[in-house]
Backbone as a chain_set.jsonl record, in Angstrom:
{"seq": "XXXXXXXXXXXXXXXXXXXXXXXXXXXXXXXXXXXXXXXXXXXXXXXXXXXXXXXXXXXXXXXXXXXXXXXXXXXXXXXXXXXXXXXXXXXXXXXXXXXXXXXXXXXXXXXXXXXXXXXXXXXXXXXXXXXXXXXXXXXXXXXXXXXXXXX", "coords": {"N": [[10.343, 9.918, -20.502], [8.336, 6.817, -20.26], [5.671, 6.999, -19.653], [2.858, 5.845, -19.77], [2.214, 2.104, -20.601], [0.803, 1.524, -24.219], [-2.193, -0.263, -24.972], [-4.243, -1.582, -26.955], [-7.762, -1.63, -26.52], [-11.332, -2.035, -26.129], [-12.526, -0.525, -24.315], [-11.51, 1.999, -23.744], [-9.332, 2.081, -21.778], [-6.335, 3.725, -20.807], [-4.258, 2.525, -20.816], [-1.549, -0.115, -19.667], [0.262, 1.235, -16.756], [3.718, 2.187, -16.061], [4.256, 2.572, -13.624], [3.039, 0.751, -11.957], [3.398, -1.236, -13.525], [6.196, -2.261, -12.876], [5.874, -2.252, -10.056], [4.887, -4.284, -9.522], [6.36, -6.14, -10.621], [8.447, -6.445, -8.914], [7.346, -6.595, -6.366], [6.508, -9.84, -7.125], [9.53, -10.259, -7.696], [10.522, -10.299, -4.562], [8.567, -12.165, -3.464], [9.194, -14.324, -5.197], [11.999, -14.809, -3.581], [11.434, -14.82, -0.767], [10.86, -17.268, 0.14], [12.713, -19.045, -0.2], [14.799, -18.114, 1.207], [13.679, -17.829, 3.615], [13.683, -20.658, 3.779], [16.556, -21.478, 3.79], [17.178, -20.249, 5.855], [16.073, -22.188, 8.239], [14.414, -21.573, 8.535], [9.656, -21.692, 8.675], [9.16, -22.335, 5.689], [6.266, -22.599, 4.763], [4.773, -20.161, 5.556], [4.811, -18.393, 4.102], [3.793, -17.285, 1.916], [1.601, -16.149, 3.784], [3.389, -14.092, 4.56], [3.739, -12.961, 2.428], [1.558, -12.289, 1.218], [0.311, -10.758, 3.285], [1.981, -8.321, 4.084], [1.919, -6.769, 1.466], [-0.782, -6.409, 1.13], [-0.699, -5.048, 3.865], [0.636, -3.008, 3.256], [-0.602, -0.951, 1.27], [-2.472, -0.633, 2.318], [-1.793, 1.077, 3.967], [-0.32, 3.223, 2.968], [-1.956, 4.67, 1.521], [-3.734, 5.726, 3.347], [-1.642, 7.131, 4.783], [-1.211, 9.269, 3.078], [-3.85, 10.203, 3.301], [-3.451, 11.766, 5.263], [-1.17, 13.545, 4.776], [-2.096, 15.12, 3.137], [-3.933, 16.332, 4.943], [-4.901, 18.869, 5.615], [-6.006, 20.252, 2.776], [-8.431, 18.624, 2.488], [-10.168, 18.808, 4.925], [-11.434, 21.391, 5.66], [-11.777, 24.873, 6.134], [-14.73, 26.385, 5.064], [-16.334, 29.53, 4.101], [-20.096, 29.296, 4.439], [-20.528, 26.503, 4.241], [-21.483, 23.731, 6.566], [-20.381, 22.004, 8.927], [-16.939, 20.93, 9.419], [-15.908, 18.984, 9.128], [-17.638, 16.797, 8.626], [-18.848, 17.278, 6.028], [-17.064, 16.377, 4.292], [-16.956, 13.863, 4.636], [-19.118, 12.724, 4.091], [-19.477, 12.82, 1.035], [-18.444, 12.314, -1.762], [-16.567, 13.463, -3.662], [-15.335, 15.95, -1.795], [-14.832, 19.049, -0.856], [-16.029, 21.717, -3.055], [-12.959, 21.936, -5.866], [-11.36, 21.196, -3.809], [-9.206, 18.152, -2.641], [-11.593, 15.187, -2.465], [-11.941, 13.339, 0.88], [-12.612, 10.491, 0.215], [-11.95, 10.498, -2.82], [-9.546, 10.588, -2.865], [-8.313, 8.488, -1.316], [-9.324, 6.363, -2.903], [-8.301, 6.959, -5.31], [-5.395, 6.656, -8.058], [-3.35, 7.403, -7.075], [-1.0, 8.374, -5.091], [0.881, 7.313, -2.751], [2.795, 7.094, 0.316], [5.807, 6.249, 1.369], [6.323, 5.722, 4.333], [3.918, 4.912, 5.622], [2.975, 2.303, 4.264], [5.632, 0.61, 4.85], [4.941, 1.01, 7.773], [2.417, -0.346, 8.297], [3.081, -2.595, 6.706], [4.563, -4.312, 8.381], [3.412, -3.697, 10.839], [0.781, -5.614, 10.305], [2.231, -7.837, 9.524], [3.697, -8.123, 11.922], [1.322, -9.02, 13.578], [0.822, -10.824, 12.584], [3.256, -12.732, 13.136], [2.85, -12.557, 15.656], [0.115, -13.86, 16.329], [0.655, -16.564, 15.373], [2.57, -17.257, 17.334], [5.431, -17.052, 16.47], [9.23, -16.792, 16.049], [9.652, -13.322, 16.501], [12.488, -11.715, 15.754], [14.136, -13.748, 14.057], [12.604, -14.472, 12.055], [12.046, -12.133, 11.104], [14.606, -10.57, 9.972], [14.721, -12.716, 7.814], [13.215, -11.995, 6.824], [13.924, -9.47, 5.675], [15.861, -9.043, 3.01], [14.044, -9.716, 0.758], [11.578, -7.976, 1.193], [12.988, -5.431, 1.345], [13.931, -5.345, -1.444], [11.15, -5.807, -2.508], [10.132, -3.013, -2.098]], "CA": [[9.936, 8.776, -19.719], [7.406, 6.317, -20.404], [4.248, 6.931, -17.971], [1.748, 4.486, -19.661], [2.268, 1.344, -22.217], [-0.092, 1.671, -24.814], [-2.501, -1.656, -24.916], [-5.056, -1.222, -27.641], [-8.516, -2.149, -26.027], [-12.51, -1.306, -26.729], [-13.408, -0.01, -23.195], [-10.982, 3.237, -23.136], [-8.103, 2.068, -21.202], [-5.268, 4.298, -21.53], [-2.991, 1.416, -21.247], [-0.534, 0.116, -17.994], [1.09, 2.288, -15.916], [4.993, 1.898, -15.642], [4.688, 2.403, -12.151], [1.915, -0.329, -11.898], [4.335, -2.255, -13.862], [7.237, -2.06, -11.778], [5.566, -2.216, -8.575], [4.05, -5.969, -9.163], [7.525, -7.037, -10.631], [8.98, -5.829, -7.478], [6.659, -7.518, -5.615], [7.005, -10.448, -7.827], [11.053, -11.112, -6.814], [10.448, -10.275, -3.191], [7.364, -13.162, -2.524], [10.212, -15.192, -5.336], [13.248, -14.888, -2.564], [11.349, -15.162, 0.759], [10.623, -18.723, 0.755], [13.83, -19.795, -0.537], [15.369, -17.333, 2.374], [13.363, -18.688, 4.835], [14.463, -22.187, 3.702], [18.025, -21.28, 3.956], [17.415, -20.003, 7.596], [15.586, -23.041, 8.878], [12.605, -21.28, 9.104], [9.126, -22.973, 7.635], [8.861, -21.406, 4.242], [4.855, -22.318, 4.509], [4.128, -18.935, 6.335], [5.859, -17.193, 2.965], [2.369, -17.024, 1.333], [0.555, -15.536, 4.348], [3.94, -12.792, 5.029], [3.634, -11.735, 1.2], [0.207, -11.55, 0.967], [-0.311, -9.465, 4.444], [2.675, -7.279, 3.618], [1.563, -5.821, 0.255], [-2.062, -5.587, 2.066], [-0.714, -3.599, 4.887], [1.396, -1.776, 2.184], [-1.104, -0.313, 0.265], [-3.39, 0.564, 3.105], [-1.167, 1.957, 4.864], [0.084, 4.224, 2.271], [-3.678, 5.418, 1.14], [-4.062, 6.018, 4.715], [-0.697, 7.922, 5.169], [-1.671, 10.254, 1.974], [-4.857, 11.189, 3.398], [-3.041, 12.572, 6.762], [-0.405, 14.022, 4.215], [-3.006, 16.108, 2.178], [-5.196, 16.39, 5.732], [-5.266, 20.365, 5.596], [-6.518, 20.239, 1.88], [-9.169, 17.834, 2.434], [-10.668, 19.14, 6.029], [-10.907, 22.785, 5.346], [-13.093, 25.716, 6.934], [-15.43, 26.884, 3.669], [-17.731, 29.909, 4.71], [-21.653, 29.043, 3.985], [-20.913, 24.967, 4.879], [-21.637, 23.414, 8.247], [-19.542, 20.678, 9.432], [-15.827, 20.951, 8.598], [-15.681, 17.305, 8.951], [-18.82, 15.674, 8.235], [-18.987, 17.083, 4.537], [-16.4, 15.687, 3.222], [-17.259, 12.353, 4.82], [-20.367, 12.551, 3.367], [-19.473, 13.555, -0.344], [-17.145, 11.287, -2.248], [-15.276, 14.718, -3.748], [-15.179, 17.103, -1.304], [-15.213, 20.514, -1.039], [-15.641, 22.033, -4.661], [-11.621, 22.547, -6.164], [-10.379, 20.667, -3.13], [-9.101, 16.945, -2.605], [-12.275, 14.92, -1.849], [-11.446, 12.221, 0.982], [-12.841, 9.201, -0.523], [-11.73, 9.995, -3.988], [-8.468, 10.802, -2.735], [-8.325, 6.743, -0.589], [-9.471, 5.4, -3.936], [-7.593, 7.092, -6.481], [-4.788, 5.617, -8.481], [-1.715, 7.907, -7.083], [-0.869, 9.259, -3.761], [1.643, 6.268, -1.806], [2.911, 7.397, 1.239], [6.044, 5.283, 1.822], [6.73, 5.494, 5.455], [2.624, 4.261, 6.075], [2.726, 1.652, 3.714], [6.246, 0.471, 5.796], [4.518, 0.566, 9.151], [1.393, -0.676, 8.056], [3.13, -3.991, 6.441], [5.308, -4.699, 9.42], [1.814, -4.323, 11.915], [0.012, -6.769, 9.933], [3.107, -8.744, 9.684], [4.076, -8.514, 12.839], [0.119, -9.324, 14.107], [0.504, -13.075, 11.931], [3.725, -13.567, 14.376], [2.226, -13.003, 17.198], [-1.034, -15.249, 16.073], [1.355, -17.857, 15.404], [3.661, -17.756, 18.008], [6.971, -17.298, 15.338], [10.537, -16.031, 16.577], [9.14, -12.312, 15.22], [13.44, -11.787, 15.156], [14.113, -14.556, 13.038], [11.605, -14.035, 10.705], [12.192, -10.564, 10.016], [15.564, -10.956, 9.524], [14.359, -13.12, 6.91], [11.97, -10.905, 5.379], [14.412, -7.896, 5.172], [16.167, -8.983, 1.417], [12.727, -9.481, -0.065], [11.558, -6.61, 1.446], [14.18, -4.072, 0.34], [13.719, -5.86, -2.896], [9.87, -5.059, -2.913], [10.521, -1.881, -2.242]], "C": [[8.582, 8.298, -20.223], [6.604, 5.857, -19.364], [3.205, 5.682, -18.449], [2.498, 3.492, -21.116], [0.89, 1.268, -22.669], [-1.058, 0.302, -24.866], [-4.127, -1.207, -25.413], [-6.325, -2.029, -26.7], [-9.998, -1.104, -25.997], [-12.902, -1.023, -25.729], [-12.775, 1.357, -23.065], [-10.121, 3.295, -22.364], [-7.378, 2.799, -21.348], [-4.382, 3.632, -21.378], [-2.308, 1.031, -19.549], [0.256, 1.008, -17.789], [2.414, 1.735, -15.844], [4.989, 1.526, -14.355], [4.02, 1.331, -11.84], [2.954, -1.706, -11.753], [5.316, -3.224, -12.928], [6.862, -2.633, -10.653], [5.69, -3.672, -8.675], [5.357, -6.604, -9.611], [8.612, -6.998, -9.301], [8.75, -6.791, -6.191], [6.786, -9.215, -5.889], [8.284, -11.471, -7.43], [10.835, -11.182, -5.687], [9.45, -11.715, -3.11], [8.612, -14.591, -3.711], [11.516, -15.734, -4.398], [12.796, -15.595, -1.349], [11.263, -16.739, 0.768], [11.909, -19.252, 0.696], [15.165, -18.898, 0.734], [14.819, -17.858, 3.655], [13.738, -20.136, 5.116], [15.708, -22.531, 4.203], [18.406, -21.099, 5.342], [16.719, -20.753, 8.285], [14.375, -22.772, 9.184], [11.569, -22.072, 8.392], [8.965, -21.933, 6.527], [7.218, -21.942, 3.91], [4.266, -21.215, 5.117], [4.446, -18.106, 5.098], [4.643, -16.17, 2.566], [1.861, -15.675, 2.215], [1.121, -13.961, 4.646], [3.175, -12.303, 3.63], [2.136, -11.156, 0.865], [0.003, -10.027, 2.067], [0.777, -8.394, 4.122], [2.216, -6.347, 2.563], [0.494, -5.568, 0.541], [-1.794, -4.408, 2.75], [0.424, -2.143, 4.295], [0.54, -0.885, 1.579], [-2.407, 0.016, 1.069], [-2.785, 1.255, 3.608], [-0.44, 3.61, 4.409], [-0.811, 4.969, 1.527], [-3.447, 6.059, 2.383], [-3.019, 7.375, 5.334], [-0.954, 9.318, 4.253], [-2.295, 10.906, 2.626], [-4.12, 12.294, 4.608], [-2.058, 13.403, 5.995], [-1.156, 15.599, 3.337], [-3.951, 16.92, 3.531], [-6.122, 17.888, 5.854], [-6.054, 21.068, 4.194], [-8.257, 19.749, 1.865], [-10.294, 18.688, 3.461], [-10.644, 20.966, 6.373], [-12.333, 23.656, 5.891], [-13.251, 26.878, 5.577], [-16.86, 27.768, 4.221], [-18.99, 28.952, 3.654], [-21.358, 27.01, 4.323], [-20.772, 24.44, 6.647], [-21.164, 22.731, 7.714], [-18.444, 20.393, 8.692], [-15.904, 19.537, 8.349], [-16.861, 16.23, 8.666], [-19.069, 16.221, 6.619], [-18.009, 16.454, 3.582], [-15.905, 14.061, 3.266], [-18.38, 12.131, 4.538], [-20.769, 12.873, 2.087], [-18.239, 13.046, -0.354], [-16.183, 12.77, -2.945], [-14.969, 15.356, -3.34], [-15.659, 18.315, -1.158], [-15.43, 20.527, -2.597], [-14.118, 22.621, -4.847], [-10.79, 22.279, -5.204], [-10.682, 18.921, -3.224], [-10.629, 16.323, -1.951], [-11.574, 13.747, -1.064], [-11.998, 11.244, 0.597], [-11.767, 9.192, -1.634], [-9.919, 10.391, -3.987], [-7.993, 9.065, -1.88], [-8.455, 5.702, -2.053], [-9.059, 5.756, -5.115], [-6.539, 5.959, -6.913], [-3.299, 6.088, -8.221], [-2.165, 8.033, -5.413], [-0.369, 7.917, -2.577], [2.206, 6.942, -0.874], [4.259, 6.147, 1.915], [6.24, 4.959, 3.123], [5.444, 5.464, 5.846], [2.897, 3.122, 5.363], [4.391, 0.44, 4.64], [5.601, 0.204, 7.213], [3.664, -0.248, 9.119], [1.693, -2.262, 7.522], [3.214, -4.303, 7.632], [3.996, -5.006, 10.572], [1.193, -5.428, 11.35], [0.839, -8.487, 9.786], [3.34, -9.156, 11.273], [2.986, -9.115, 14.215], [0.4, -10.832, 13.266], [1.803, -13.746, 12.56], [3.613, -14.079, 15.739], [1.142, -13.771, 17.514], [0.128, -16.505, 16.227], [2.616, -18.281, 16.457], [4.787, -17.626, 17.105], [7.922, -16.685, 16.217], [10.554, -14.978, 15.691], [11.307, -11.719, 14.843], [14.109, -12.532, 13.919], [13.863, -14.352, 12.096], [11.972, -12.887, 10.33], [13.462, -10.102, 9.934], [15.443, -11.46, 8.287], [14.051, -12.58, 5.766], [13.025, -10.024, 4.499], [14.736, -7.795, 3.554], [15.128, -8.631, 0.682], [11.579, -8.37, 0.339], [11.901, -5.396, 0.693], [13.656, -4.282, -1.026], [12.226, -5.688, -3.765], [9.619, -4.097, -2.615], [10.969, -0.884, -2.629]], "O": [[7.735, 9.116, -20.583], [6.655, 4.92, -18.566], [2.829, 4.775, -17.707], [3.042, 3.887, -22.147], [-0.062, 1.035, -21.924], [-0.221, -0.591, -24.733], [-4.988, -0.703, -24.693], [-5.952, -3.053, -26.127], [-9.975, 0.122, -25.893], [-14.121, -1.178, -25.805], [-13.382, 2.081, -22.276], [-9.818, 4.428, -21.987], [-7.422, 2.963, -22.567], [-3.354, 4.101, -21.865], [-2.511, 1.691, -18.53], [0.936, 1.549, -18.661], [2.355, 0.555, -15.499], [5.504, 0.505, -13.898], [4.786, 0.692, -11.119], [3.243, -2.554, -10.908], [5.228, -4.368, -12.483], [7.539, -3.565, -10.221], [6.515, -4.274, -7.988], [5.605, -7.664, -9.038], [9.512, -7.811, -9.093], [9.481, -7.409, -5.417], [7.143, -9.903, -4.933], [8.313, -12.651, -7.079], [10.888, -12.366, -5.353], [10.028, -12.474, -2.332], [8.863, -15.665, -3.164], [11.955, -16.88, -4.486], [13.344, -16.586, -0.865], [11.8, -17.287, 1.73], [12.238, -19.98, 1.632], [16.313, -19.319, 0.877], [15.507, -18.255, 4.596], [14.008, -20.68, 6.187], [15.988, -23.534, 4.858], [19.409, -21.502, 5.931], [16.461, -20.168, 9.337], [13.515, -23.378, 9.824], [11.934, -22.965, 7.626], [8.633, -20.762, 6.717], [6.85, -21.704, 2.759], [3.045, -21.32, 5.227], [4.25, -16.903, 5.272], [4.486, -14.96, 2.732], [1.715, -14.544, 1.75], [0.426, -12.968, 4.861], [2.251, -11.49, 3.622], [1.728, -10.073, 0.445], [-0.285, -8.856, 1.821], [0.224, -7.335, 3.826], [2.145, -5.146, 2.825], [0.266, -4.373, 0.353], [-2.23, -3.269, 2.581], [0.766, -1.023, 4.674], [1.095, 0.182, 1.318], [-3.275, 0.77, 0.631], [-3.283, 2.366, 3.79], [-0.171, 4.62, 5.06], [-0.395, 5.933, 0.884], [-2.838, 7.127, 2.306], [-3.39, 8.298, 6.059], [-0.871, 10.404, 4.827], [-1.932, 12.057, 2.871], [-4.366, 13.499, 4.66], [-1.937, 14.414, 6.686], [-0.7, 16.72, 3.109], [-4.591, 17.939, 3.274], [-7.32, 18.082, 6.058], [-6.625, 22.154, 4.301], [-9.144, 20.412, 1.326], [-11.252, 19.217, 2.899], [-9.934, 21.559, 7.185], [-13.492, 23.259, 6.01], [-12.485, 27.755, 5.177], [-17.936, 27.298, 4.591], [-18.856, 28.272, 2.637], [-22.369, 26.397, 4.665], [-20.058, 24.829, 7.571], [-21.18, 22.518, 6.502], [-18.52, 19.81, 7.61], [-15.96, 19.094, 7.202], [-16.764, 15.009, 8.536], [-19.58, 15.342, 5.925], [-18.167, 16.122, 2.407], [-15.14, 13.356, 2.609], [-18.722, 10.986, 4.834], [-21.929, 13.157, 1.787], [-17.301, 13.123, 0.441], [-15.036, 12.92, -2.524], [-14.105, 15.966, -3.97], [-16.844, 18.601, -1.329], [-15.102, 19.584, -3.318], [-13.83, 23.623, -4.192], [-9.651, 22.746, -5.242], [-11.716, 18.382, -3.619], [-10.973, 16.895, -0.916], [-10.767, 13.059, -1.69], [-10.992, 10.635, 0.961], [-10.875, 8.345, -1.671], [-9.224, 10.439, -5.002], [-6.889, 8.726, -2.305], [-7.881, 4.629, -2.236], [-9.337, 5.03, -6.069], [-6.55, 4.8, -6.499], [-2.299, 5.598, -8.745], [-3.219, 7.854, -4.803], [-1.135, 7.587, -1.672], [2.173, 8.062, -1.383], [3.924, 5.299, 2.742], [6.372, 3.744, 3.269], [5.441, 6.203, 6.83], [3.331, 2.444, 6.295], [3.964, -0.647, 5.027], [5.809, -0.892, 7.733], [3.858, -1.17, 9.912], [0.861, -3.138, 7.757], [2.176, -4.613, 8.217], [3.668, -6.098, 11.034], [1.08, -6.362, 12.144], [0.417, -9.64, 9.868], [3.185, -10.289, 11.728], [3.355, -9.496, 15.326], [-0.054, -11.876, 13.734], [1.823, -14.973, 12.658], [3.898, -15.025, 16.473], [1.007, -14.319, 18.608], [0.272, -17.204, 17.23], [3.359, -19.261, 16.412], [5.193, -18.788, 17.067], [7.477, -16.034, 17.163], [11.051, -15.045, 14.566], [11.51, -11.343, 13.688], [14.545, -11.928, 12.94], [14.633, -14.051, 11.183], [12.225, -12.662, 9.146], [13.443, -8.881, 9.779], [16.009, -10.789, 7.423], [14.309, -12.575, 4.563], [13.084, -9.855, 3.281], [14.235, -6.936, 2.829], [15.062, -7.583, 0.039], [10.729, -8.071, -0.5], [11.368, -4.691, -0.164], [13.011, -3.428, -1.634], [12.042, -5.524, -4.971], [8.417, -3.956, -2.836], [10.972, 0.112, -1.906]]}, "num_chains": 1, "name": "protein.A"}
């Protein structure tokens, strides 16, 4: 399997990520379908913008976010000679020494979580129906193809 494409460059890149890849073409068809799905179902296809944007937002916090609670026993750990299980490793971007730090575990470049990144669209989604007043059935009916499809 091919993990990175190579992409010669003078800063040290090691190149794109497949998964990188993937993801944004993914993303890509899905924000391509919805409008033309929402069109089809009478809905307004000018909200398309604001679902796809807030979706892949509340995707990709939500699935940082789900990680850290996934790792939480790694991260939050009782280390004789340190005070404060929980304030050192919110106060030190790596952690313990030889364990996950939480920061650099929120801002790494792995660790998705899909059933956060799932809830986490849908709340932010389902917070810009209830701003707007929308039929949140309707609509997410709508969504579901391009959904699945960015998924």
């Amino acid at each position: 399997m091919l993990d990175r494409i190579p992409i010669p460059n003078p800063f040290g890149w090691e190149g794109l990520s497949t998964f990188s890849l993937l993801m944004m073409l993914a993303f890509l068809v899905g924000s391509y379908i919805l409008p033309k799905e929402l069109e089809r179902r009478k809905l307004e296809p000018k909200h398309s913008d604001w679902l796809i944007f807030l979706g892949i937002l509340g995707t990709l916090i939500g699935a940082k976010i789900f990680f850290v609670f996934e790792i939480w026993d790694q991260v939050f750990i009782d280390v004789p000679g340190y005070e404060g299980k929980y304030l050192y490793p919110l106060t030190h971007f790596d952690g313990f020494p030889g364990h996950p730090g939480l920061w650099s575990s929120l801002f790494s470049g792995g660790g998705l979580v899909f059933f956060g990144g799932l809830l986490f669209g849908l709340l932010f989604i389902s917070l810009y129906f209830r701003y707007f007043k929308l039929d949140t059935g309707s609509y997410l009916d709508a969504i579901a193809p391009s959904m699945s499809i960015g998924y």
